[in-house]
C-alpha positions as CSV (number, residue, x, y, z in Angstrom):
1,X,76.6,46.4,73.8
2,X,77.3,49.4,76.0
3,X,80.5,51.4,75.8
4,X,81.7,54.1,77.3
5,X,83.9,57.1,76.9
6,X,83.9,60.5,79.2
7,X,80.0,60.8,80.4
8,X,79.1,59.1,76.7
9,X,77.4,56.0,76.3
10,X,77.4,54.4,72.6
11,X,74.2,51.9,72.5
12,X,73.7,49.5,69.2
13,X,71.1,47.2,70.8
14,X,68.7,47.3,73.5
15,X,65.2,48.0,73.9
16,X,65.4,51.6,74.3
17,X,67.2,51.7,70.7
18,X,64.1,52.7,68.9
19,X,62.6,55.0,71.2
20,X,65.8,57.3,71.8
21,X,66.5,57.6,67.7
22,X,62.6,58.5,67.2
23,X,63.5,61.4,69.7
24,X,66.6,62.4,68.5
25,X,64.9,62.4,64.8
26,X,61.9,64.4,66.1
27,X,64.1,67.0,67.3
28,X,67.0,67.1,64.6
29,X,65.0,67.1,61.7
30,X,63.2,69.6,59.9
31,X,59.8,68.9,58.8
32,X,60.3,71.2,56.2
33,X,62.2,68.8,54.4
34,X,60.7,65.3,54.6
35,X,63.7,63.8,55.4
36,X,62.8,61.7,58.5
37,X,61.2,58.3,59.1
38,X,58.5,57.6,60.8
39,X,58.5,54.7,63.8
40,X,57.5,52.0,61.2
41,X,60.0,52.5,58.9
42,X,62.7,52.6,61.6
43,X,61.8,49.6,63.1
44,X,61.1,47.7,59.8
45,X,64.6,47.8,58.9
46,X,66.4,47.7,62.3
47,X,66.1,44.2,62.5
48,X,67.0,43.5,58.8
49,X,70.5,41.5,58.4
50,X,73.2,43.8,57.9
51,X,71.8,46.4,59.5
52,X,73.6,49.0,62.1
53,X,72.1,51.7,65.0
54,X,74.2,52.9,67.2
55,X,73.2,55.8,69.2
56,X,75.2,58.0,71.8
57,X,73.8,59.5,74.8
58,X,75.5,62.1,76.9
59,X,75.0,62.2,80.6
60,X,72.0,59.5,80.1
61,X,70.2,61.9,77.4
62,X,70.0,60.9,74.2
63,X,72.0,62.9,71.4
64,X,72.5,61.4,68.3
65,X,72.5,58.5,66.0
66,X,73.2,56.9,63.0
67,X,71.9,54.5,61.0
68,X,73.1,52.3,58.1
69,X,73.4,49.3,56.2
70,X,76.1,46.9,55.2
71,X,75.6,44.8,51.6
72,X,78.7,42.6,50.5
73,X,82.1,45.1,51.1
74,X,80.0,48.3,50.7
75,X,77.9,49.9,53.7
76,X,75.1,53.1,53.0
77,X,74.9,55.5,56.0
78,X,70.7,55.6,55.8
79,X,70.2,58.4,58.8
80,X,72.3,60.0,60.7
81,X,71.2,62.6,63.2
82,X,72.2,64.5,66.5
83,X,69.9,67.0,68.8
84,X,70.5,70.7,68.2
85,X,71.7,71.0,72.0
86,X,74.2,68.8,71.1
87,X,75.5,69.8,67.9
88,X,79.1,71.2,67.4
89,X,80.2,68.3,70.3
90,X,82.0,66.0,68.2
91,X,79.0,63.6,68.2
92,X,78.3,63.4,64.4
93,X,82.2,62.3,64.1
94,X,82.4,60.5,67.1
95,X,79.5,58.3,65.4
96,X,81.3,57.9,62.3
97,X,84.5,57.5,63.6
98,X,82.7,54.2,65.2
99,X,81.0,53.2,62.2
100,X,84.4,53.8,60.2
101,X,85.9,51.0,62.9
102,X,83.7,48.4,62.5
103,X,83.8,48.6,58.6
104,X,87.2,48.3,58.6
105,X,86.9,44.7,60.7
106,X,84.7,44.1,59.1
107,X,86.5,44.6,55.2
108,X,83.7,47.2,54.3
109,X,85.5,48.6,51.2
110,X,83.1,51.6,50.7
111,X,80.6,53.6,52.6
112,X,77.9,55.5,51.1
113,X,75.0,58.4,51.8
114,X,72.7,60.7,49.7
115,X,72.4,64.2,51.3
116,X,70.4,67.1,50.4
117,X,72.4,70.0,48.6
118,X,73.1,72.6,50.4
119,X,72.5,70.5,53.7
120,X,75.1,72.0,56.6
121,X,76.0,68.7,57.3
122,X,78.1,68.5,54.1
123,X,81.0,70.4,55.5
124,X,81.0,67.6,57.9
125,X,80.8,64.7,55.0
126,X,83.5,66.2,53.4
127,X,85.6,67.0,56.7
128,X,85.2,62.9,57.2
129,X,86.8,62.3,54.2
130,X,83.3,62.0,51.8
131,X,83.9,62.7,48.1
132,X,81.3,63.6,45.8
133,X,80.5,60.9,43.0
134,X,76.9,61.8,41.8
135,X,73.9,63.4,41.9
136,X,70.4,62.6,41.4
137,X,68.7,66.2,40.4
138,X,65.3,67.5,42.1
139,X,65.8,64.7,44.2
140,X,63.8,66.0,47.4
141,X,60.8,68.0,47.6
142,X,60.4,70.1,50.1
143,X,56.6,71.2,52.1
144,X,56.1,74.3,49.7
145,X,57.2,72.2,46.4
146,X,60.7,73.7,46.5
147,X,62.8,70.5,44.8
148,X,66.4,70.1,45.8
149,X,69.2,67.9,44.2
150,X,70.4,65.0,46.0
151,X,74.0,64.3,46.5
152,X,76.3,61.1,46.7
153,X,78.6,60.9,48.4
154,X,81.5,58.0,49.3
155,X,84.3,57.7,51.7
156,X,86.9,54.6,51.0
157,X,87.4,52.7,53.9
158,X,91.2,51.7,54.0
């Protein structure tokens, strides 16, 4: 389904779906940090049950997406990503705002990520509403063998 909202399109299926998150991942990740997937990975669990990709394009260009999966009453936010041009729009929120929606119709009680300490995307998380409730020390491993703890985070859906 297509909807749209002031020159944004939000997309959660089509045959496009793949290709425009593997561009926005290209482009919003750093390599420095391993923390993308590759095509096959994507695309392995896209078609799982209980999984959810929605992606939001501006103007017809491709600008961010998440990625996550729902289990019982509890949902984990796998990826979520936007292009640097596009950062600092309200796309990140406006992507979980959306996946905040259809938890609650859906009577998702929790939702869940792991994120990289010191990741600027935390101000976000905890912006959202994300609280802190563990972490998993020397979690990721950077290029040069830097480690870096990885932290949980959880937002209750009400």
């Amino acid at each position: 389904m297509i909807q749209y909202h002031d020159g944004w399109a939000f997309l959660d299926t089509g045959d496009s779906l793949l290709d425009h998150v593997m561009e926005i991942m290209t482009d919003a990740f750093d390599p420095f940090y391993g923390e993308a997937w590759n095509r096959h990975q994507c695309n392995s669990i896209m078609g799982l049950p209980g999984v959810y990709t929605l992606v939001v394009t501006i103007e017809g260009k491709p600008a961010g997406f998440l990625l996550s999966r729902t289990v019982f009453d509890e949902c984990e936010l796998l990826l979520l990503a936007v292009k640097p041009e596009f950062r600092r729009e309200g796309v990140a929120t406006a992507l979980f705002k959306k996946l905040i929606a259809k938890a609650k119709i859906e009577d998702t009680k929790y939702l869940h990520l792991e994120v990289r300490e010191k990741n600027p995307a935390l101000n976000l998380y905890y912006q959202i509403g994300f609280r802190e409730v563990g972490r998993r020390i020397n979690y990721y491993k950077s290029l040069n063998g830097d480690l870096y703890n990885a932290i949980t985070l959880r937002f209750i859906v009400i």
